[in-house]
N, C-alpha and C positions, 0 to 999 in steps of 0.2 A: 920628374915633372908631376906637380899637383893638377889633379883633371876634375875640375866641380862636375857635382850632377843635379840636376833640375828633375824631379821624378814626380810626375803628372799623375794627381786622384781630383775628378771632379772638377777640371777646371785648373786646379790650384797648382803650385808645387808644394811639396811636404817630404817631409822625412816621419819614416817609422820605426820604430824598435823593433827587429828581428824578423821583418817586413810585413809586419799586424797592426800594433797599436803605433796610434798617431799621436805624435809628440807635437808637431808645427807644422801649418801650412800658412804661405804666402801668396797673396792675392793678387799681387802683381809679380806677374809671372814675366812679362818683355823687361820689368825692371832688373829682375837680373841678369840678363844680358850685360846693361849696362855696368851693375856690379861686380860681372865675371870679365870683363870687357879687356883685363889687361892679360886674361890667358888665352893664349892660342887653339885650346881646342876644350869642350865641354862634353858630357852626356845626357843625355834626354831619353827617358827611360818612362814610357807609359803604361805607368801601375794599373790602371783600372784595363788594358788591352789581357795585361798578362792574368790577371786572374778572374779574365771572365766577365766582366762588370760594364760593360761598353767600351769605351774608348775616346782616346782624345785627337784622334785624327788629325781635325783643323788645325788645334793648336799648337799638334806636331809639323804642319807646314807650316804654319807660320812662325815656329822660332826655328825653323833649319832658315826659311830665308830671309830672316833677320841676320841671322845670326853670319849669314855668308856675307849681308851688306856691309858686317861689319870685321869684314874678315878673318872669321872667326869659322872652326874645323868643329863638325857635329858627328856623333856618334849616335847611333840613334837604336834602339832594343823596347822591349817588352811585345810582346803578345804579335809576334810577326810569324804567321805559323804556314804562310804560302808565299812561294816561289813569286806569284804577282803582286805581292802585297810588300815584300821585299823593294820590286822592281821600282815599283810606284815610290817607295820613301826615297830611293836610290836619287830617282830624277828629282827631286826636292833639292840635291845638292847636299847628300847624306855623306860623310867622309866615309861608314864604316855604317854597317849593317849590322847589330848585336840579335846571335838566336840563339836561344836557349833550350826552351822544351822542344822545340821543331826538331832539333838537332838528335833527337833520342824517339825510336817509337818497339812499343813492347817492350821497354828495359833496355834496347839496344842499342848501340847507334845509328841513327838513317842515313843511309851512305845514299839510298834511292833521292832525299832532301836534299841534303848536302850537295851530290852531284848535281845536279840540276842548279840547285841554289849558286854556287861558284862557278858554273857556266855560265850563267846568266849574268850576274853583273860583276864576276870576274873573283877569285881569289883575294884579293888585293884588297874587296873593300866587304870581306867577310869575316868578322869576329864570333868567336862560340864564346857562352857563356857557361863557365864552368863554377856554380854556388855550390854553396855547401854547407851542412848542416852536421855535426859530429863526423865528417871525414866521407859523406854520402851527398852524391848529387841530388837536387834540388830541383824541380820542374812545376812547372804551372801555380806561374806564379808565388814560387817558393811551398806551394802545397802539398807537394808529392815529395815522396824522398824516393829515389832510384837505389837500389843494391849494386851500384857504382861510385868508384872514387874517381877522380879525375887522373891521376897519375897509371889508372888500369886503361885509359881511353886517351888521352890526350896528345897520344903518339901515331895513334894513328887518323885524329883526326888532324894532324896538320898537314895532308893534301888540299883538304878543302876550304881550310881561314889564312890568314895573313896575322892571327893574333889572338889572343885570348883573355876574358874579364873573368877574373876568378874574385869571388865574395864568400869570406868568410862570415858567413851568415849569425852564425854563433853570438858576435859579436859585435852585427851591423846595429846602426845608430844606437849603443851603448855607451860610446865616447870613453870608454874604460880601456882601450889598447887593442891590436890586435895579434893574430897569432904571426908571430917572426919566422919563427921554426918553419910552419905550417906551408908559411909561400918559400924557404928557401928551399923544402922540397920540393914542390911544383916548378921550380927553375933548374932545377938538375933534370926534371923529365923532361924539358921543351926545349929548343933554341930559339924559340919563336917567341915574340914580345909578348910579355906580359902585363896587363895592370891589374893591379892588386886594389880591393876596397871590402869593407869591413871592419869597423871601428877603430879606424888610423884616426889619430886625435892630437899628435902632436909633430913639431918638425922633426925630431929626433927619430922617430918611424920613417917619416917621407925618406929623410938621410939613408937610413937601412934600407930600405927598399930601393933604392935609389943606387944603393951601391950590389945590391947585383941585378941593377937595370931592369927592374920593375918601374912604372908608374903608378902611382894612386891616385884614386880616386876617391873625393873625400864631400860630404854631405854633412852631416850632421854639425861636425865640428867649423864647418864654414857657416853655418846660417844660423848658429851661435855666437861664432864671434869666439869662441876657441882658436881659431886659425882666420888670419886677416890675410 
């Protein structure tokens, strides 16, 4: 399944190259809704929360409950770095809570986060986000690189999520391909669903991923018009 992402700086949605420079943003932002309207579930992923920059709160409730009017499944990630702050997008009518840097403190895992976190609005609607950059976890906001690969952690953090967004970072909004190899390793470490995104740019990708039940999520190549 192809899963658009909507990722929020300033107001706007936009896509970036390698999650720095800005290629395109779009002004109307509820209009895509209506242009994503024929998939059943999207991401909404607030750039300016994860790296510090303020946030876009509002206009993260207000596309989760647009987006439920129009029956349509929200996943919802960046810069969510407390257990009530979690809870709060939860009750928005959140399908799926994406954490990333939360997820890691000192280098480690935060299993003290995580527990708590999966307590509180259940396993079920907890995604880790697992980016990456040369084969090294990602945090804040793509800034930090951790001395962790996901396939050294991603076993044992499946107590605490229902699934996992891994981005090969490498290669996001490059629209040049991404790594194949790369995620059908990370499918041999997990049984737990994975979506895959990071410079998927054609259907022939989505097909391969698809065939060892990945789904992608795909940005750049959508709001191009590469992929209709």
């Amino acid at each position: 399944m192809m899963i658009p992402c909507i990722d929020l700086q300033d107001g706007r949605a936009v896509q970036l190259v390698h999650g720095r420079e800005r290629k395109l943003a779009v002004d109307d932002v509820f209009g895509l809704l209506d242009r994503f309207g024929k998939y059943p579930l999207i991401h909404v992923i607030d750039l300016d929360a994860a790296m510090r920059k303020g946030n876009n709160a509002k206009l993260v409730r207000a596309l989760c409950i647009a987006a439920k009017k129009r029956k349509m499944r929200v996943r919802v990630g960046g810069g969510i770095r407390t257990v009530a702050q979690a809870a709060k997008i939860a009750s928005y009518g959140a399908d799926k809570i994406i954490v990333g840097s939360a997820a890691f403190k000192d280098g480690k895992v935060n299993t003290v986060f995580l527990s708590r976190l999966s307590k509180k609005i259940s396993r079920r609607r907890v995604m880790i986000a697992l980016d990456t950059d040369r084969g090294k976890i990602l945090v804040r906001g793509w800034q930090e690189k951790l001395h962790l690969r996901p396939s050294e952690v991603i076993a044992g953090l499946e107590k605490y999520a229902s699934a996992f967004l891994c981005t090969y970072v490498d290669a996001e909004g490059t629209m040049r391909g991404t790594n194949l190899p790369w995620f059908r390793a990370l499918r041999r470490a997990t049984p737990l669903p994975i979506t895959a995104a990071g410079g998927i740019h054609t259907r022939a990708e989505i097909r391969a991923l698809a065939r060892i039940q990945m789904d992608a999520a795909v940005g750049m190549a959508l709001y191009t018009g590469k992929l209709s």
